[in-house]
C-alpha positions as CSV (number, residue, x, y, z in Angstrom):
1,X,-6.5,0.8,-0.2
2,X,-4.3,2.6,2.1
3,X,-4.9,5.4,4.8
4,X,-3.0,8.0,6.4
5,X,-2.0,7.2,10.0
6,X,-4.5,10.2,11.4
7,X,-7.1,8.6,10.0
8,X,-5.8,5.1,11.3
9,X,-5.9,6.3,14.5
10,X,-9.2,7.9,14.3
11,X,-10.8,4.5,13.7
12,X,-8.7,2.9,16.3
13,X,-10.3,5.4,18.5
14,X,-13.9,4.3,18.0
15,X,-12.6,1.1,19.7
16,X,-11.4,2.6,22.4
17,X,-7.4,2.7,21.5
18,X,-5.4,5.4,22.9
19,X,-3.6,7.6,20.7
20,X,-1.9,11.1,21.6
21,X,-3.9,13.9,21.2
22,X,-3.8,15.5,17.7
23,X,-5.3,17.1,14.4
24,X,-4.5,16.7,11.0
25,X,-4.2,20.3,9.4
26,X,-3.0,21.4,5.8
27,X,-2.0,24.8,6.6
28,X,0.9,26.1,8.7
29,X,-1.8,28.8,10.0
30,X,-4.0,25.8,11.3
31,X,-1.1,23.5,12.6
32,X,0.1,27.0,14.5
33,X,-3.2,27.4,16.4
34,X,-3.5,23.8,17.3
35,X,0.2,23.6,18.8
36,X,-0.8,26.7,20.9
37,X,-4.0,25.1,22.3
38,X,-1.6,22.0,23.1
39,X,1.5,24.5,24.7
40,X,-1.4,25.9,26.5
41,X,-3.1,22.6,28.3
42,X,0.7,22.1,29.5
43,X,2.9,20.2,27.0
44,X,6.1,20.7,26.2
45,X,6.7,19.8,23.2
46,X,4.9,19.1,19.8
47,X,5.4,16.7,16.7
48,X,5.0,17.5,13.0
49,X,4.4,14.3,11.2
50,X,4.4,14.0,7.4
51,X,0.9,12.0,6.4
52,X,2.1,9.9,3.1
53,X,1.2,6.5,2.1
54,X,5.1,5.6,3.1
55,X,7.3,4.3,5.7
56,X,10.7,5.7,6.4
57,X,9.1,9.4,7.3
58,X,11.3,10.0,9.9
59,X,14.6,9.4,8.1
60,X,13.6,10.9,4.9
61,X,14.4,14.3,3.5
62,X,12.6,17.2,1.6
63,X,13.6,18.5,-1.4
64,X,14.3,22.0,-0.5
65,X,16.7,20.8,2.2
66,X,14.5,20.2,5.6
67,X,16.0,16.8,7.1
68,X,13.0,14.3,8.7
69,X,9.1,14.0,8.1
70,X,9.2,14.2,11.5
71,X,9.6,17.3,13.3
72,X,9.6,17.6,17.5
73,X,9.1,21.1,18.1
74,X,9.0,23.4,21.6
75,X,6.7,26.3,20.6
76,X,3.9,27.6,18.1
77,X,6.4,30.2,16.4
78,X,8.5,26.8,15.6
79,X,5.9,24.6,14.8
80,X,4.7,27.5,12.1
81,X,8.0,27.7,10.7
82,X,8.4,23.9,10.2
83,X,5.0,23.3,8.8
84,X,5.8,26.4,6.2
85,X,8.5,24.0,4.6
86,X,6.8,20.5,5.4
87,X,3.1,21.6,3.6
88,X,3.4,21.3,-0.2
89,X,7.2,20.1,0.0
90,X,7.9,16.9,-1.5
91,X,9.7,14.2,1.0
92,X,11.7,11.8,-0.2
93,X,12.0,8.3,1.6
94,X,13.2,4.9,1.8
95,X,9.9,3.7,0.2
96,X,8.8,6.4,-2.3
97,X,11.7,6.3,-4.5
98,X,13.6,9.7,-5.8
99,X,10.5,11.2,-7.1
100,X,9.1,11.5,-3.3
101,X,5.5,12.5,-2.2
102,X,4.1,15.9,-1.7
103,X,3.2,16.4,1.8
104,X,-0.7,17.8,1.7
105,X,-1.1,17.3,5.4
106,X,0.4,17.3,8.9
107,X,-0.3,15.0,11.7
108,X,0.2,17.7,14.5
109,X,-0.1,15.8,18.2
110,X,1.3,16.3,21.4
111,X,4.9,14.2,21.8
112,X,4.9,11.7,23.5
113,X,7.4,11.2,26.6
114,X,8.8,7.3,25.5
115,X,9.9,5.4,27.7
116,X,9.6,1.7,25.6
117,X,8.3,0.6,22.2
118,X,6.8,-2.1,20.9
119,X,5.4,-3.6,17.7
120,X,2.0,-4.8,17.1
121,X,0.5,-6.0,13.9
122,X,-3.0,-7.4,12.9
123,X,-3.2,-9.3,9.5
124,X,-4.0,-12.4,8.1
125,X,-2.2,-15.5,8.2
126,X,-2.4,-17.3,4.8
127,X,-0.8,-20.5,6.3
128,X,-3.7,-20.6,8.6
129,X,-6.2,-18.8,6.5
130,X,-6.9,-17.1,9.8
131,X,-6.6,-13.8,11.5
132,X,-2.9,-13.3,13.5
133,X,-1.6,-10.8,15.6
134,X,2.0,-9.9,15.4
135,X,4.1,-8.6,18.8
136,X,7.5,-7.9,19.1
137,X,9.4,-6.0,21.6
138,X,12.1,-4.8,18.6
139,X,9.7,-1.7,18.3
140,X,10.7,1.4,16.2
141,X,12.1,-0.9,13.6
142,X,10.8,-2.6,10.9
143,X,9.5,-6.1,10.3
144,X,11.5,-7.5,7.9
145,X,14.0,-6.3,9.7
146,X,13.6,-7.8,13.0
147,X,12.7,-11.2,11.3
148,X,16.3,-11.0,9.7
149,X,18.1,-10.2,12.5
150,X,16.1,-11.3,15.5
151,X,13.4,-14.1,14.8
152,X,12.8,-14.8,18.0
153,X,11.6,-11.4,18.8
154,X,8.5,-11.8,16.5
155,X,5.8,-13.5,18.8
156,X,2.4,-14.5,17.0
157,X,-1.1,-15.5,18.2
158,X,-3.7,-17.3,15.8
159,X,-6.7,-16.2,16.3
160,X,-10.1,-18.4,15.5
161,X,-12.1,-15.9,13.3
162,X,-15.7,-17.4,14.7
163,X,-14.8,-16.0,18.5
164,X,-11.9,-13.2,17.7
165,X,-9.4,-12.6,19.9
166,X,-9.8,-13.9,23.2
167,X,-9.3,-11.8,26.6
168,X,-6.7,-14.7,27.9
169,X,-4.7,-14.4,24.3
170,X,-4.7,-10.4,24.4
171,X,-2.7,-10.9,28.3
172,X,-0.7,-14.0,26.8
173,X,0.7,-11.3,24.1
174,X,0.9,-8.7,26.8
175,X,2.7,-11.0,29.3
176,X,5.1,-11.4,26.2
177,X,6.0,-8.1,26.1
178,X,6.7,-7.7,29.6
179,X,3.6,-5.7,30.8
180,X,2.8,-6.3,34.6
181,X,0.1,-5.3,37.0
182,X,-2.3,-2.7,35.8
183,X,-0.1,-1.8,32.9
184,X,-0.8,-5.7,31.8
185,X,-5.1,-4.7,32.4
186,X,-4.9,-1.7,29.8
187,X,-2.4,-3.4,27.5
188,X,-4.7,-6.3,27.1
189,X,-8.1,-3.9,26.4
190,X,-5.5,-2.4,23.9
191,X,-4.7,-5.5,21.9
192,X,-8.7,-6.3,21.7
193,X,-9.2,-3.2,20.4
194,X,-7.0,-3.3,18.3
195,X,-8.3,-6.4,16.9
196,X,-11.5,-5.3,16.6
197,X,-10.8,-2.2,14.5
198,X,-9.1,-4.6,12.1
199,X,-12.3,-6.5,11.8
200,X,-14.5,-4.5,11.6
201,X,-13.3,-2.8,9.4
202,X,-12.5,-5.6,6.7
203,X,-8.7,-4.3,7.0
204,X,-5.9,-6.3,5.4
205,X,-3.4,-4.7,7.6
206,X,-3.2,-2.5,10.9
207,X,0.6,-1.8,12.0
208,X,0.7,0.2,15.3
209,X,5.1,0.8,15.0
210,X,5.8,2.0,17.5
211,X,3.2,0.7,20.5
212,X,4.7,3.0,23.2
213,X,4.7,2.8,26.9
214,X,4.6,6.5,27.9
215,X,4.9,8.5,31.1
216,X,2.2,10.9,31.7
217,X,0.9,13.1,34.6
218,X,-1.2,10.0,36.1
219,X,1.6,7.2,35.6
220,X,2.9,5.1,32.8
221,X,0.3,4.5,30.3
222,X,0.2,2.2,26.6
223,X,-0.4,4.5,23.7
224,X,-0.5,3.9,19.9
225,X,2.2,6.8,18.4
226,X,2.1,5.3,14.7
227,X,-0.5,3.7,13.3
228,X,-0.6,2.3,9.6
229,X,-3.7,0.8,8.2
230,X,-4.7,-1.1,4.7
231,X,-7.8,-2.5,3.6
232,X,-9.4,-5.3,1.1
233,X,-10.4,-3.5,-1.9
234,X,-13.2,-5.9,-2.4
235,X,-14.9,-4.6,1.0
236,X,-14.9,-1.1,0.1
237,X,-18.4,-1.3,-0.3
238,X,-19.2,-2.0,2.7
239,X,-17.4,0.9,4.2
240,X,-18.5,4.0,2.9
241,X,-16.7,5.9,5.2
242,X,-13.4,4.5,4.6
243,X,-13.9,4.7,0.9
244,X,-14.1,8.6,1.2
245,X,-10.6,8.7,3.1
246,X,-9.2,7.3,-0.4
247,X,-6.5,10.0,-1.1
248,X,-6.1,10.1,-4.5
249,X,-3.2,12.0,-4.5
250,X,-1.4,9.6,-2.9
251,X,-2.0,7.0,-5.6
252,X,-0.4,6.6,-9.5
253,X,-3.0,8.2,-11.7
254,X,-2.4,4.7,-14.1
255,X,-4.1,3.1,-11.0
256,X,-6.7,5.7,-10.8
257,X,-8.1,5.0,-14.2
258,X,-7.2,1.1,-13.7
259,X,-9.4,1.1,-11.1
260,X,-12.6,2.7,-12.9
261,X,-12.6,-0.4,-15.3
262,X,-11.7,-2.4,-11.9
263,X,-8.3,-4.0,-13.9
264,X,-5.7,-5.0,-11.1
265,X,-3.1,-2.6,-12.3
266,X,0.4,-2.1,-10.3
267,X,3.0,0.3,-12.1
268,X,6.5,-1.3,-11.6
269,X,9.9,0.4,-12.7
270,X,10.7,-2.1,-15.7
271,X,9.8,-1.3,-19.7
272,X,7.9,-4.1,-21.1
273,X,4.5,-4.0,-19.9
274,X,2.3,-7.0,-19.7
275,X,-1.5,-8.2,-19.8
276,X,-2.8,-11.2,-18.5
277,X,-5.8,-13.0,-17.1
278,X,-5.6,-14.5,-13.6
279,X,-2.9,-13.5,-10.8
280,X,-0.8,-16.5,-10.9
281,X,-0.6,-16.3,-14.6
282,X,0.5,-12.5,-14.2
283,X,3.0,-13.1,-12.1
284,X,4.4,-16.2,-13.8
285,X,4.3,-13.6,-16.8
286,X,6.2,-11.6,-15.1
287,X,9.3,-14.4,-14.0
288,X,9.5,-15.2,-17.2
289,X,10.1,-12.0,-18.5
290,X,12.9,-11.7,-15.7
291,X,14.3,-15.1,-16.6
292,X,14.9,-13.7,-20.2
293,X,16.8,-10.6,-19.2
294,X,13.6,-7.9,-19.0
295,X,11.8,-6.3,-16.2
296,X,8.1,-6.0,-16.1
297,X,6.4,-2.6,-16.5
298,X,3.6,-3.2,-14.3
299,X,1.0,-6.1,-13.2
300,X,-2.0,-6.2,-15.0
301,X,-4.6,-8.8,-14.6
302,X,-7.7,-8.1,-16.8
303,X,-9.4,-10.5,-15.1
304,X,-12.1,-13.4,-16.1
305,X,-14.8,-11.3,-16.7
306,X,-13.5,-8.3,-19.1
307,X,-15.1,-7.3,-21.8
308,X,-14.0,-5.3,-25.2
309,X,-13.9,-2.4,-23.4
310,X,-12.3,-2.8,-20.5
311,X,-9.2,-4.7,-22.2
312,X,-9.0,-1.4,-24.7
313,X,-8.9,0.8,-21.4
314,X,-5.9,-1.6,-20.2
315,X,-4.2,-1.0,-23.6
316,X,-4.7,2.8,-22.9
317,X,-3.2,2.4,-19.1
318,X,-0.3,-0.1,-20.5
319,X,1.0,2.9,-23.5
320,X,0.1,6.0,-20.7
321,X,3.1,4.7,-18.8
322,X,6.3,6.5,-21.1
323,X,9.2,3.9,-20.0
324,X,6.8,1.0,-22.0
325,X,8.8,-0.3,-24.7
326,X,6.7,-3.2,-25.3
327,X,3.8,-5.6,-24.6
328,X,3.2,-9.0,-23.9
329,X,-0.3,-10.3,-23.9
330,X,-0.8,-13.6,-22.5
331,X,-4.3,-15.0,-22.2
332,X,-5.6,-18.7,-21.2
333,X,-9.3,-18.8,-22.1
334,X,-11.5,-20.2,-19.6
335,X,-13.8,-17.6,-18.2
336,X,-12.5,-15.1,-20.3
337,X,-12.4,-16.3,-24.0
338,X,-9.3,-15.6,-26.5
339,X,-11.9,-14.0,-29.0
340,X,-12.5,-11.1,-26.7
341,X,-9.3,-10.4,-26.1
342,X,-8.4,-9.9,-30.3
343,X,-11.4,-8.0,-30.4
344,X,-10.1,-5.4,-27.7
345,X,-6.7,-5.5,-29.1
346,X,-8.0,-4.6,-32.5
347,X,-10.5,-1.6,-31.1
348,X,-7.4,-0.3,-29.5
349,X,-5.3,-0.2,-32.6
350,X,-8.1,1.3,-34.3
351,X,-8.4,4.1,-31.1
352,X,-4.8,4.8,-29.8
353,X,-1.5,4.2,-31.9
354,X,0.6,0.7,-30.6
355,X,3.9,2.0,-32.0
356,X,5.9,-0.7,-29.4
357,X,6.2,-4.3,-29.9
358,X,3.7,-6.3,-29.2
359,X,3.5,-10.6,-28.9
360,X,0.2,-11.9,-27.6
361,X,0.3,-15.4,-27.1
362,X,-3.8,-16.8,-26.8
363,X,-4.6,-21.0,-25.2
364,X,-7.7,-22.1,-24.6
365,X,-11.0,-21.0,-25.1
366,X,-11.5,-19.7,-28.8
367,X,-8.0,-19.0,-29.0
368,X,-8.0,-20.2,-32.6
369,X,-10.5,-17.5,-33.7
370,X,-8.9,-14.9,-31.5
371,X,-5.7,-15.8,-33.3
372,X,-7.1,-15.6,-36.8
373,X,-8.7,-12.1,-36.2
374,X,-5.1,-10.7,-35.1
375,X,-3.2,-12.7,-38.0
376,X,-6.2,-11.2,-40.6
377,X,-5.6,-7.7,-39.2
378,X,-3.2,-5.3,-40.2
379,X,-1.7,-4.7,-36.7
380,X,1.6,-5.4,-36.6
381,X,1.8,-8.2,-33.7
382,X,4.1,-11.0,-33.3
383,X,2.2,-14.5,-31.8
384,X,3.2,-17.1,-30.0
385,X,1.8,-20.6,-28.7
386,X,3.5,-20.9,-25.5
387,X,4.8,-18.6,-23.0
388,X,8.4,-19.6,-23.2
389,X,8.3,-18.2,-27.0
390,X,6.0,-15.6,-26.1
391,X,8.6,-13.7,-23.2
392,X,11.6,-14.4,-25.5
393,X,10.0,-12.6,-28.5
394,X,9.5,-9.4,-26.7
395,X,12.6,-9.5,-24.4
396,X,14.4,-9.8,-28.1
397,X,12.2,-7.0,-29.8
398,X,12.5,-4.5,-27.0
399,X,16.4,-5.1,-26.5
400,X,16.3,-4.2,-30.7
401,X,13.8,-1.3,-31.0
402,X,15.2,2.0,-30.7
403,X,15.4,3.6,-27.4
């Protein structure tokens, strides 16, 4: 589950990290009176920031014409004006494709006067099976990009998950950046709290881009500008709290109702949409289909525990996506047993109308009884006995099927 960054840096401030001070507000009216109370305490300027689950605000557009997701802004009247065209307007990025996001909220905070950036990242390290911390001084831009272009900017620090970040590896990353004196002191408290937001909160991801160095009226200080924050689904539980920041608008309403059966469900941009058991299955599902000239709909893995229902309610998800133009079930039975699987392709048939190709390949546990119930039914499915057959069957059907 994702976050916006005002709420990111809401729990990075009940560790202590410094943020600039701001509100989130979803009218112009509210982000008006805020900016006033900040022209008022002395500031200068104030920044509008778009709060979508997607990078790339700044450089993205709005669709009735307004250029950047990020808006500086030198008085209330202004910041009214901007927030009229931001609230309800939908911004178009990098990462949210043509359709865009609708922008329900503003970030509204005092801007920040910059004088260096930084990047700082908390995640795990599946190499090491251990928590890392990320620095590079390349801030503003993004990862992938710096580790194209300049590797050697990327600094890491593994960190033992029994103890947590250590005070002497929160100054080795700070010394890294460049931080000196007392600037190296509140640098390192940083870094340690930002860790410790990232724990505590089971969070897959925290991204501060940019970490700024920032002048202010008592010296240079470290502030987090952006924050970007992800967490392990499986922990919800735990976290109450975070749970009800979940914005749902933010999220395909496939994945909504995927998660209410809990079905790993991703929508992807291809047409024939697929149904496995098992992640590395899935995703060798999905190669295979690419080898043979298609392009995945979506990820699906059912899992090892679903029952008749829950693979109907995947059929219903797969055929609620309109670019589907046919399905490929692919099932090894361990856990999860073939027979189940026939039995909630056949209640779907008998519920919702399959009228898309459909080959279901079933190894493994009770795969010949699953088998015979499809073959004895009058759905009209193709099978398959290996996976090979099984993705060159539907890449063939959906390249023939009318469009």
């Amino acid at each position: 589950m994702n976050i916006h960054e005002y709420q990111a840096k809401l729990l990075l401030g009940r560790h202590g990290v410094p943020a600039p001070t701001g509100v989130a507000c979803d009218t112009p009216l509210k982000a008006k009176d805020f900016a006033q109370e900040l022209f008022e305490q002395g500031q200068r300027r104030v920044v509008l920031k778009a709060q979508i689950h997607a990078g790339g605000r700044g450089k993205g557009t709005f669709k009735n014409g307004l250029k950047g997701g990020v808006q500086i802004c030198g008085d209330a009247e202004e910041v009214y004006e901007r927030a009229k065209k931001m609230l309800g307007g939908t911004l178009v990025t990098n990462q949210t494709g043509p359709e865009g996001r609708v922008v329900s909220h503003l970030l509204v905070e005092a801007a920040s006067d910059i004088k260096k950036e930084f990047y700082l990242a908390v995640l795990l390290d599946r190499a090491t099976s251990r928590p890392m911390v990320m620095v590079s001084t390349e801030g503003g831009m993004e990862i992938e990009t710096i580790a194209r272009e300049k590797p050697e900017k990327i600094l890491k620090e593994i960190v033992d998950p029994a103890v947590g970040l250590m005070p002497y590896q929160a100054r080795k990353l700070a010394v890294a950046l460049g931080f000196t004196g007392d600037m190296l002191h509140s640098a390192s408290k940083l870094f340690l709290g930002v860790y410790q937001t990232w724990w505590e909160n089971d969070a897959s991801l925290l991204e501060i881009n940019p970490l700024c160095v920032v002048e202010q009226p008592g010296g240079k200080a470290s502030l987090v500008v952006d924050a970007k924050m992800s967490f392990d689904d499986n922990a919800l539980y735990r976290h109450p709290d975070i749970l009800a920041m979940r914005d749902l608008a933010e999220e395909s309403p496939l994945e909504i109702e995927a998660s209410k059966y809990t079905l790993n469900y991703i929508k992807l941009d291809g047409n024939i949409a697929c149904m496995v058991n098992g992640a590395g299955l899935a995703m060798a599902t999905m190669d295979i289909i690419q080898h043979f000239g298609g392009r995945p709909a979506n990820f699906l893995d059912v899992g090892g525990g679903a029952k008749k229902e829950h693979v109907t309610a995947a059929f219903k998800i797969i055929l609620g996506d309109p670019n589907v133009r046919g399905i490929l079930v692919n099932i090894f039975g361990g856990i999860m047993q073939c027979d189940i699987i026939a039995q909630g392709i056949l209640a779907a048939a008998r519920e919702i109308d399959i009228n898309v190709p459909l080959v279901v390949r079933l190894a493994g546990a009770n795969a010949d009884i699953g088998n015979k119930m499809i073959a004895e039914s009058d759905l009209k499915v193709a099978s398959a006995s290996s996976l090979t057959e099984a993705a060159s069957k539907i890449v063939q059907a959906v390249a023939q099927s009318p469009k």
